[in-house]
KOLGU-28040 format. One line per 3 residues: their letters; for each residue x, y, z of N, C-alpha, C. Coordinates in steps of 0.02 Angstrom, whole numbers, always signed. Layout:
# KOLGU-28040
a) X,Y,Z,X,Y,Z,X,Y,Z ~ ...
END
This chain:
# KOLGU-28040
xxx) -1422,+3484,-6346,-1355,+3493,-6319,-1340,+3437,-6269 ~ -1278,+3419,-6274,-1255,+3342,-6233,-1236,+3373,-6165 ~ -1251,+3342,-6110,-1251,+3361,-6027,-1194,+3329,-6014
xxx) -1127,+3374,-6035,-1076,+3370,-6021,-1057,+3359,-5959 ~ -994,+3306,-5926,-1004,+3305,-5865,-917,+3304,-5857 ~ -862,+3366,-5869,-812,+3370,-5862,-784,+3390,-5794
xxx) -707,+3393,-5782,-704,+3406,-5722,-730,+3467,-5681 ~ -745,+3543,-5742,-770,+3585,-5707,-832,+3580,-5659 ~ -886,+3539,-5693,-958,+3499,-5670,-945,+3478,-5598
xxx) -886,+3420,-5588,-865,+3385,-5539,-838,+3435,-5476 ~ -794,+3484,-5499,-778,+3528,-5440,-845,+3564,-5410 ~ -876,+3584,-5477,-949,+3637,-5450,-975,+3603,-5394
xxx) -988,+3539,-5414,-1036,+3479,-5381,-1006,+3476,-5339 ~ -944,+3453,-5303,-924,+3443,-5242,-920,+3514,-5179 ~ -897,+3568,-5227,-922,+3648,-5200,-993,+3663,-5180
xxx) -1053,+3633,-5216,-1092,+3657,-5180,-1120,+3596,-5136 ~ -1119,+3551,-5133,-1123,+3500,-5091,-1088,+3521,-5016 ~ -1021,+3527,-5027,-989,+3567,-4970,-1000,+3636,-4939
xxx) -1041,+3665,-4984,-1083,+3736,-4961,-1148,+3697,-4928 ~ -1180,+3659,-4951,-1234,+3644,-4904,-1215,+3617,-4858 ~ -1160,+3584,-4859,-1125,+3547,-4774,-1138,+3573,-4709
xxx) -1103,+3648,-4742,-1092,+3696,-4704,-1139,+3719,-4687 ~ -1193,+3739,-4719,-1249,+3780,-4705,-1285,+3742,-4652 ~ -1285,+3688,-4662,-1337,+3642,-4616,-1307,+3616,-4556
xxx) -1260,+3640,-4533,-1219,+3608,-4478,-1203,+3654,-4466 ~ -1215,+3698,-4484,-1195,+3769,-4423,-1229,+3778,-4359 ~ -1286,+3713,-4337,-1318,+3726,-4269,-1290,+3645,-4249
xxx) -1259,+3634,-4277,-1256,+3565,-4239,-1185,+3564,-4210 ~ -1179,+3551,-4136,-1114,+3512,-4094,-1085,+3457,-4115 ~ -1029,+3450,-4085,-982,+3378,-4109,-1010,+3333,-4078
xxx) -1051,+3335,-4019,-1107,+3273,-3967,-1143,+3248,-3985 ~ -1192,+3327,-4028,-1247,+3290,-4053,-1239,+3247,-4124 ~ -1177,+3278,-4135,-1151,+3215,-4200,-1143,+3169,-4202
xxx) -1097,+3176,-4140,-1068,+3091,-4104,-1121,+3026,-4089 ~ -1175,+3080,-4059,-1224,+3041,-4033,-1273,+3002,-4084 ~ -1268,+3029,-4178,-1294,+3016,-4213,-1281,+2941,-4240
xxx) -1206,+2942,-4223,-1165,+2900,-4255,-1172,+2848,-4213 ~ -1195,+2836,-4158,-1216,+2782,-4106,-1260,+2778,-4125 ~ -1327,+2799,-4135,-1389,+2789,-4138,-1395,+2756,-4236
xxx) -1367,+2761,-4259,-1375,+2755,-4340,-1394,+2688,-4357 ~ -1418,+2652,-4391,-1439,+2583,-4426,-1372,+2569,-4463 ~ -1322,+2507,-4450,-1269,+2490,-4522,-1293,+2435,-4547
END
């Protein structure tokens, strides 16, 4: 069977991506975010 990759795939994928967003940033502040974004390698 071919691993179809239609738009339903694409919404799922961005839904649970955005469920883990959430899940994992539910202990984190806007500071300690901020502060990530200073400290980061570009």
């Amino acid at each position: 069977m071919d691993n179809v990759k239609n738009d339903h795939y694409y919404i799922q994928k961005i839904k649970q991506d955005l469920e883990f967003i959430v899940v994992h940033m539910q202990n984190v502040d806007l500071e300690q975010l901020e502060g990530g974004k200073r400290n980061a390698i570009y």
